[in-house]
C-alpha positions in Angstrom: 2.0 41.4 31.6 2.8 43.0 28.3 6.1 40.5 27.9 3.3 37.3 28.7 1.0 38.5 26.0 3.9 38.8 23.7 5.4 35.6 24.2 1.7 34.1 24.2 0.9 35.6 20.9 4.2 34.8 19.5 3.5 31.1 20.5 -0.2 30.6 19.3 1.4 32.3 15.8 3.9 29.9 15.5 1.4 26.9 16.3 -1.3 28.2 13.5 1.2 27.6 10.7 0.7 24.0 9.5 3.5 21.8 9.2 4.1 20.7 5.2 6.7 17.6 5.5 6.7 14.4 5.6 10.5 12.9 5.8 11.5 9.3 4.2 14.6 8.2 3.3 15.0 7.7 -0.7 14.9 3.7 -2.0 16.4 2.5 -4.9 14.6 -0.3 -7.1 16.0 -3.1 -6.3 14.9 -2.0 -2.5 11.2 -1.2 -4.0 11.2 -4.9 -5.2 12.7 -6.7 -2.0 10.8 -4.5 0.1 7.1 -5.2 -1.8 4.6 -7.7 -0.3 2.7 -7.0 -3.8 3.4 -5.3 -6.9 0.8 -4.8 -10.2 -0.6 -2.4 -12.5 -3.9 -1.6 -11.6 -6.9 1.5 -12.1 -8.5 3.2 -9.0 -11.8 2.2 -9.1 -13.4 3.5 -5.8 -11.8 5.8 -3.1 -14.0 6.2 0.1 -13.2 7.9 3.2 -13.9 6.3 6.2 -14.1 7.4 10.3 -12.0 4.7 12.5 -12.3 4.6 15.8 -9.0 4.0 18.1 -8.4 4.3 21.5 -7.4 8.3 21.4 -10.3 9.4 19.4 -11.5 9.1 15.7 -9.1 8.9 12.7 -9.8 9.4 8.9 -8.9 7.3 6.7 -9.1 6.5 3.1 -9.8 2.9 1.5 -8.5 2.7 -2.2 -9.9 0.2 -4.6 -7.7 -0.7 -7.6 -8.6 -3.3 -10.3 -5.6 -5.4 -11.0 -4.9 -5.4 -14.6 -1.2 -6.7 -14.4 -0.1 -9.0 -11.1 3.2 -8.7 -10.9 4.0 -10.0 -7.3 2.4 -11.3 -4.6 -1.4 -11.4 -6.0 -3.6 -13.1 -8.3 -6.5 -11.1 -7.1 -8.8 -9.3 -9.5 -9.1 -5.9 -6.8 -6.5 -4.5 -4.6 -7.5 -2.9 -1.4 -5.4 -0.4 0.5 -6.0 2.2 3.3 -4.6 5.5 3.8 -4.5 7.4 7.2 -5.9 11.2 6.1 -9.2 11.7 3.8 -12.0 14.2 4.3 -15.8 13.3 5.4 -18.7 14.9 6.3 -17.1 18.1 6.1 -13.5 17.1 8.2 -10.4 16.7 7.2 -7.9 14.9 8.6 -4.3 15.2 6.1 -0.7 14.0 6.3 1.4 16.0 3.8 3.1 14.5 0.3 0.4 11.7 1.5 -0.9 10.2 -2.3 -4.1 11.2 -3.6 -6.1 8.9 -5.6 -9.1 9.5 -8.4 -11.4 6.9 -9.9 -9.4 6.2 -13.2 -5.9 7.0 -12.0 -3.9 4.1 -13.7 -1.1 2.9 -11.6 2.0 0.8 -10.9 2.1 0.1 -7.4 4.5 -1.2 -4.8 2.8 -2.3 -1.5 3.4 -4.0 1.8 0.6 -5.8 3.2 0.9 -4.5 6.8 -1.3 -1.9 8.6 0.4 1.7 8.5 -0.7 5.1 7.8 0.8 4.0 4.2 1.0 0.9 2.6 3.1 2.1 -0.3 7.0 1.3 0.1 9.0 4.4 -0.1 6.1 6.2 1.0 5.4 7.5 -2.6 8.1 6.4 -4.1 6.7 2.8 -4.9 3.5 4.7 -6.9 4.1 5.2 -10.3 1.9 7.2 -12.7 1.1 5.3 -15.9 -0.3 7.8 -18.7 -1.1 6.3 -22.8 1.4 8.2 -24.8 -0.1 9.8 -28.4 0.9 6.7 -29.9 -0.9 4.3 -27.4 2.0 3.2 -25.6 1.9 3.0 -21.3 4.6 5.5 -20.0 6.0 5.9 -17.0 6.5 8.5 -14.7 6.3 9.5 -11.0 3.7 10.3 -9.1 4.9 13.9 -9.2 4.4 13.9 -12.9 8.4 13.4 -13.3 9.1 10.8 -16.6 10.8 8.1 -15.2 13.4 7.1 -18.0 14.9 4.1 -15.5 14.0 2.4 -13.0 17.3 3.2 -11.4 16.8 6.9 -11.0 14.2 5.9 -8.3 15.4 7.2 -5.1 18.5 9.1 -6.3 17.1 12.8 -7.3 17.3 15.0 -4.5 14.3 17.4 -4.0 14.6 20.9 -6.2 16.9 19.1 -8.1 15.8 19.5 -11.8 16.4 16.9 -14.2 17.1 17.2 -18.2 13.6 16.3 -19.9 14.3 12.6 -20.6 11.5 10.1 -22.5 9.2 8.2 -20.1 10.4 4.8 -19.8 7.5 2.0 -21.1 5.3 -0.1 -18.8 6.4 -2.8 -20.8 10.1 -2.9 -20.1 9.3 -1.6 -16.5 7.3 -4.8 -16.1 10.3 -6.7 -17.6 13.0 -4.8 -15.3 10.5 -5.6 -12.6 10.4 -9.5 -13.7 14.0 -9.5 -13.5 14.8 -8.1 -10.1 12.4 -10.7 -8.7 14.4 -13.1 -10.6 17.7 -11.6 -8.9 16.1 -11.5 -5.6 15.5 -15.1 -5.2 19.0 -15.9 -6.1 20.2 -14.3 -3.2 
């Protein structure tokens, strides 16, 4: 009886721990850009939590307003609308881990698909960039860690722990023109 207990305790131990992972495979770019059903610069303006009812109970999720200040791809739309599976409300919380957070005023690049999943963003978060106004009033660039992104080509290809040399945020300008151009590229093919 003593061995059951054991094993029992052992097991309801092991089960208390939450889980902190979420797995995706890294994408580069040009895969950020193919991949992207939409793809603009745009400010959270409302993030609201909201209960959906499925089949095996109630979910949370999280609806994410962002006004479009610079369409890229795929919208000529004003306001942006995406939903997130996790959010808290009335006191529950419901979270998947590395999942984005948003806050009224974040100011972001964003690359989307338009279909229903727990995460709209391609790459998981790797199609969210930050965008931050430097001391000198220039848009920077960085990822949603906080990381400077000094290329769009390191996207995908830093392996987590891995620290990098301090390198210059690139600018939302030539993002936006690196952005243009694999378009361009991708309609060639």
């Amino acid at each position: 009886m003593l061995r059951i207990c054991a094993v029992a305790s052992a097991l309801a131990l092991c089960c208390a721990v939450p889980a902190k992972a979420t797995t995706y495979l890294p994408v580069t770019f040009d895969e950020l850009v193919t991949r992207a059903d939409v793809i603009f610069v745009g400010e959270v303006v409302d993030v609201r939590p909201f209960a959906l009812d499925t089949r095996d109970g109630e979910i949370i999720k999280t609806r994410v307003t962002f006004r479009v200040s610079d369409p890229l791809f795929g919208t000529t739309s004003l306001v942006e609308v995406f939903d997130f599976l996790g959010g808290e409300m009335n006191g529950v919380g419901m979270a998947v881990a590395e999942m984005p957070r948003f806050t009224v005023g974040d100011r972001r690049v964003m690359f989307a698909r338009r279909e229903r999943s727990i995460n709209p963003i391609v790459g998981f978060t790797q199609g969210l960039l930050r965008v931050t106004r430097d001391v000198n009033g220039v848009d920077r660039i960085s990822t949603i860690e906080g990381a400077p992104l000094s290329s769009p080509e390191s996207i995908g290809t830093r392996a987590p722990g891995v620290a990098l040399a301090p390198a210059a945020p690139m600018r939302l300008s030539d993002l936006r023109d690196r952005i243009t151009r694999a378009l361009v590229a991708a309609r060639r093919q």
